[in-house]
C-alpha positions as CSV (number, residue, x, y, z in Angstrom):
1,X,134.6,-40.6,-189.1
2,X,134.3,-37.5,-187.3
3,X,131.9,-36.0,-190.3
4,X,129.2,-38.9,-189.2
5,X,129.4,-38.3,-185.6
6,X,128.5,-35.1,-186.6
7,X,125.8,-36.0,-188.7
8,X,124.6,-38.5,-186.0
9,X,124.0,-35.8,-183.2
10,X,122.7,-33.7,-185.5
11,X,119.7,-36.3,-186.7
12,X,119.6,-37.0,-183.2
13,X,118.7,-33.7,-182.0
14,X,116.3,-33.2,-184.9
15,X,114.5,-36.6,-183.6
16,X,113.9,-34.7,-180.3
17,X,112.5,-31.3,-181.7
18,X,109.9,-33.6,-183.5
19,X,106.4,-31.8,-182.1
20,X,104.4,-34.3,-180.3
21,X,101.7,-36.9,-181.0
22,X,98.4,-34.8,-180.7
23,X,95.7,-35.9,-178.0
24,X,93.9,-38.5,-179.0
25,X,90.5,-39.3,-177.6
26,X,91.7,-43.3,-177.3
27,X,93.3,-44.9,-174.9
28,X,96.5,-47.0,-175.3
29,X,94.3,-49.7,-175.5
30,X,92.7,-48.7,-178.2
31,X,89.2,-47.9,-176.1
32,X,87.4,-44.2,-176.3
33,X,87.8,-42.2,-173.4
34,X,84.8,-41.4,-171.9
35,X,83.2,-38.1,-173.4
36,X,82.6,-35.3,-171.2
37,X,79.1,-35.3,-170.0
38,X,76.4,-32.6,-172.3
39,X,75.3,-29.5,-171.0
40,X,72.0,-30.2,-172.5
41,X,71.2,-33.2,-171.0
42,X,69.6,-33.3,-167.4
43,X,72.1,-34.5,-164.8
44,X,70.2,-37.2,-163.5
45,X,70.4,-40.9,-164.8
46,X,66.9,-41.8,-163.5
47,X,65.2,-39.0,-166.3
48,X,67.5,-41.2,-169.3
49,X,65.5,-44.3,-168.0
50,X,62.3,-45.8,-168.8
51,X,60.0,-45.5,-165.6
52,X,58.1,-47.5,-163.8
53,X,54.9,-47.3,-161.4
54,X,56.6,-48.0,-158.6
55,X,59.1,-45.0,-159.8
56,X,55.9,-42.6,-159.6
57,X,55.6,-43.5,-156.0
58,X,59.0,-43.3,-155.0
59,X,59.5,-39.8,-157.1
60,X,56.7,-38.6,-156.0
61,X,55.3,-36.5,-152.2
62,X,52.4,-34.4,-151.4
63,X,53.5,-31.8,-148.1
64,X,50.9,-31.2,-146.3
65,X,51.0,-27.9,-143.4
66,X,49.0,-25.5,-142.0
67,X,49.2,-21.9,-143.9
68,X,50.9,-19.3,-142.0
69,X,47.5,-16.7,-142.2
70,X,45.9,-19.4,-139.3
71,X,49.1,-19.9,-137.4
72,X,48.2,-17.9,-133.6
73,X,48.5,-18.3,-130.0
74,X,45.3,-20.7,-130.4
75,X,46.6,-23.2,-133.1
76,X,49.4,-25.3,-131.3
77,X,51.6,-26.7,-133.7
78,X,54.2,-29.9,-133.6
79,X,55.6,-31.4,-136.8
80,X,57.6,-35.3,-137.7
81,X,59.9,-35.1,-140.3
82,X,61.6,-38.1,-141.9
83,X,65.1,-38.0,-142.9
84,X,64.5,-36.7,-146.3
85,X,63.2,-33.6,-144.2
86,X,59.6,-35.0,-145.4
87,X,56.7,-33.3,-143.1
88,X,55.2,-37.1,-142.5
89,X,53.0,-35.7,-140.2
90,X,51.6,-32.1,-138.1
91,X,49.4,-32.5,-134.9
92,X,47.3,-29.8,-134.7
93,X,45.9,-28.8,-130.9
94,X,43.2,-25.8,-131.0
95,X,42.8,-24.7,-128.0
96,X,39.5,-21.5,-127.1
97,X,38.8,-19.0,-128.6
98,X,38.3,-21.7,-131.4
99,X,39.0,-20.1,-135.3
100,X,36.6,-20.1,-137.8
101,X,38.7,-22.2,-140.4
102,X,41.9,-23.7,-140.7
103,X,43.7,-23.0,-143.2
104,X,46.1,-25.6,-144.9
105,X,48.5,-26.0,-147.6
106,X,49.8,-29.1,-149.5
107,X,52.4,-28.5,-151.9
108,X,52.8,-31.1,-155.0
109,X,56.6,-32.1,-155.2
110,X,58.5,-34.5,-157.9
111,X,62.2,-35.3,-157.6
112,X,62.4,-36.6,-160.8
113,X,61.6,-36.3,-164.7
114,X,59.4,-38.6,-167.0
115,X,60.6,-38.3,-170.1
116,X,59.5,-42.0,-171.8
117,X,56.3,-41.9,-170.3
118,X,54.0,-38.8,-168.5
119,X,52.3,-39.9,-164.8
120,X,49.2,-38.3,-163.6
121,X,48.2,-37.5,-160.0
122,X,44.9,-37.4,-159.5
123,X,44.4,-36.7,-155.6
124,X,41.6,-35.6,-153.0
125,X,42.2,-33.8,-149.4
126,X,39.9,-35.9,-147.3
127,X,39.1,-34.9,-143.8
128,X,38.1,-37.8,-141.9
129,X,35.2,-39.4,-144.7
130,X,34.6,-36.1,-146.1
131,X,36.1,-34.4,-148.9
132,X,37.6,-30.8,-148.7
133,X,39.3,-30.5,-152.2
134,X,41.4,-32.5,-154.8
135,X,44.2,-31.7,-156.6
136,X,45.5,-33.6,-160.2
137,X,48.3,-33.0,-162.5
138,X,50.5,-34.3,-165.1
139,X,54.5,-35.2,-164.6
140,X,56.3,-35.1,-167.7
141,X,59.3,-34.4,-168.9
142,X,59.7,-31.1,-166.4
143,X,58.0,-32.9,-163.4
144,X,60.8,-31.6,-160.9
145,X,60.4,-28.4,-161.8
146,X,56.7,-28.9,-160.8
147,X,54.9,-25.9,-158.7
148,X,51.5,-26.9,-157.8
149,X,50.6,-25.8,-154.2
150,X,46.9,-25.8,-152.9
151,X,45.3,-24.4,-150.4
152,X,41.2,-25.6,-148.2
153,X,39.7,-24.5,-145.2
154,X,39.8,-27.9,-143.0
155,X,37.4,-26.9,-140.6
156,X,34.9,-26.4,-143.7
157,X,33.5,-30.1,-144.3
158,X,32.1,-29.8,-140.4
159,X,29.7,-27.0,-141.1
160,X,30.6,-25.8,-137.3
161,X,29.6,-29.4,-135.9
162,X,33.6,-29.9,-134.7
163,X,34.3,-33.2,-133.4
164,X,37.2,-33.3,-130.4
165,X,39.5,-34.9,-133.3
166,X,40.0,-35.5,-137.0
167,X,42.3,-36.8,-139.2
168,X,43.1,-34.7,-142.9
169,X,45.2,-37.2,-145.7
170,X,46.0,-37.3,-149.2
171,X,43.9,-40.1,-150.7
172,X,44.9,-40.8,-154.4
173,X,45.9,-42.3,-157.4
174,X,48.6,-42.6,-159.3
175,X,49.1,-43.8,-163.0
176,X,51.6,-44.2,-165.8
177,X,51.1,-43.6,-169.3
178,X,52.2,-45.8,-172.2
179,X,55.8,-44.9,-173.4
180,X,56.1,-42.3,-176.0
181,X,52.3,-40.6,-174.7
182,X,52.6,-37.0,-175.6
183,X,52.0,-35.1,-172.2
184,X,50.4,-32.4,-173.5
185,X,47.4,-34.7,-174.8
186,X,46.8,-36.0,-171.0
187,X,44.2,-34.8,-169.3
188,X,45.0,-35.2,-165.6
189,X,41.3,-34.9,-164.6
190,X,40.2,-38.2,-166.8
191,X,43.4,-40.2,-167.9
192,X,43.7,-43.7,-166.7
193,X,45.9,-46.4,-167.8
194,X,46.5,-50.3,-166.5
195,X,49.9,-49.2,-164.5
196,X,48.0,-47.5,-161.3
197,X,48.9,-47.2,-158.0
198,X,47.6,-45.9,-154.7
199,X,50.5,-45.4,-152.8
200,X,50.8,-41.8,-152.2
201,X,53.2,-40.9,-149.8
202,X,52.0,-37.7,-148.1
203,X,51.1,-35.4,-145.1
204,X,48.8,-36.5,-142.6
205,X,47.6,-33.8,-140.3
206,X,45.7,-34.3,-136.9
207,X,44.0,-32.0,-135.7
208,X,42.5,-31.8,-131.8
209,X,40.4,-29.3,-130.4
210,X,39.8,-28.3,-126.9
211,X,36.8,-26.7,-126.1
212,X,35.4,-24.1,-123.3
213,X,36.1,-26.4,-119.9
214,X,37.8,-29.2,-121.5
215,X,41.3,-27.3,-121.0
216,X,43.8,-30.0,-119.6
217,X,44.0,-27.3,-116.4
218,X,40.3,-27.8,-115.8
219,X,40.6,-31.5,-116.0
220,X,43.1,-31.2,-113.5
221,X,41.4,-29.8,-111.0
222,X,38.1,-31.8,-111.2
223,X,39.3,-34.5,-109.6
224,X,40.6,-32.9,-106.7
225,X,37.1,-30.8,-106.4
226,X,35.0,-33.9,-107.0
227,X,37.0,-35.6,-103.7
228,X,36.5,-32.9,-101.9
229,X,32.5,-32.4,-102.0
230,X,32.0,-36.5,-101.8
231,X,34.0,-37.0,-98.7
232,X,32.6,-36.8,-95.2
233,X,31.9,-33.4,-93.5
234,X,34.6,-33.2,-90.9
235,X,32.7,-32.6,-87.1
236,X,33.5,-29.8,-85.6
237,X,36.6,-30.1,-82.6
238,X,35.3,-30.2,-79.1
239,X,36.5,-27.9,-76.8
240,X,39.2,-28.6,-74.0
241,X,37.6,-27.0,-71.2
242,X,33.7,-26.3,-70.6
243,X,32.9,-22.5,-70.2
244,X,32.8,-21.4,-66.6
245,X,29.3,-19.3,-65.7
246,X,29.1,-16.3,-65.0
247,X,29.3,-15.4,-61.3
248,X,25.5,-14.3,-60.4
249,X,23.9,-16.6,-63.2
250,X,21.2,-18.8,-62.9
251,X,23.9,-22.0,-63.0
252,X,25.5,-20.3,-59.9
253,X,24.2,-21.7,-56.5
254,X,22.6,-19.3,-54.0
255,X,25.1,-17.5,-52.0
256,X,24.5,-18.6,-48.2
């Protein structure tokens, strides 16, 4: 009796000295765990996704500002941001002496990848009807790693003929390749394809210029001037007393 007590706590402690079950990748349920996510592969869900158009337009922004080598005391400067810190749009105010050009910058920037399919940009700077440059490009599979940054003169297109205002946009289009297009075959300059858009969400710059005597001082004080000389001439005061003559004058009555 006492010999299988013995051999009892002895199988019993065995039992508990047993190494443990290894780690297996499923569950108790019998389900796989999910797998730890691959270095290799971009973080972003939207780039493991087949795009569409309106994708392009959402992924998509042209910033548009003025380039720091024409910022001065003369070039006035107020930007709107949205609350993705997009410049949506700069007013410009140039006040005398006016500079010979204006310098701006717009900056091409993607927040996503196209793997399936490669988009095209194809994009002009357009200052009022005229056109001061154009910029294209192809988003593929690196498109937010994209570094395209241009750079025109916007007082150019007026040849020196300045108006008092003008408005500088990004007009342009937008298109998305067939799935499995090979990017480097696209030609951003020429490539069209039925899923097009126009929707380009970018800068818009307005620009005012003051010239010589149209300062918002001088306008200030033009009315006030303009009253003055229009009004009547005020007639002189009359005096309180008349002047007594002189004692021996020709007013004086003869001394008797």
């Amino acid at each position: 009796m006492k010999r299988a007590i013995i051999l009892t706590l002895t199988a019993l402690t065995l039992a508990s000295c047993k190494p443990q079950k290894p780690w297996s990748p499923y569950d108790k349920d019998g389900g796989a765990a999910t797998p730890a996510p691959d270095s290799a592969v971009s973080s972003s869900p939207e780039d493991q996704i087949v795009a569409n158009i309106g994708d392009v337009e959402q992924a998509l922004y042209v910033d548009g500002q003025i380039s720091a080598e024409s910022a001065g005391p003369n070039v006035k400067i107020e930007d709107t941001r949205d609350h993705n810190k997009h410049l949506i749009k700069s007013s410009v105010v140039l006040t005398p002496p006016l500079p010979e050009s204006l310098w701006a910058e717009f900056d091409v920037k993607c927040n996503r990848n196209f793997k399936s399919a490669p988009a095209v940009l194809r994009a002009r700077i357009m200052v009022d009807d005229k056109v001061a440059g154009s910029v294209s490009t192809v988003l593929g599979a690196l498109a937010s790693k994209t570094k395209l940054a241009v750079k025109f003169d916007l007082l150019k297109p007026f040849h020196g003929n300045l108006p008092d205002t003008f408005l500088a946009k990004v007009d342009g289009d937008l298109y998305l390749m067939p799935e499995g297009t090979d990017e480097n075959k696209v030609n951003p300059e020429t490539a069209t394809s039925d899923f097009h858009s126009k929707a380009l969400y970018a800068t818009m710059i307005r620009v005012t210029i003051e010239k010589p005597g149209s300062s918002p001082a001088a306008a200030a004080e033009a009315p006030t001037n303009a009253a003055v000389s229009a009004g009547p001439s005020p007639e002189p005061a009359a005096p309180a007393t008349e002047p007594t003559a002189p004692v021996g004058s020709a007013a004086s009555p003869p001394a008797r």
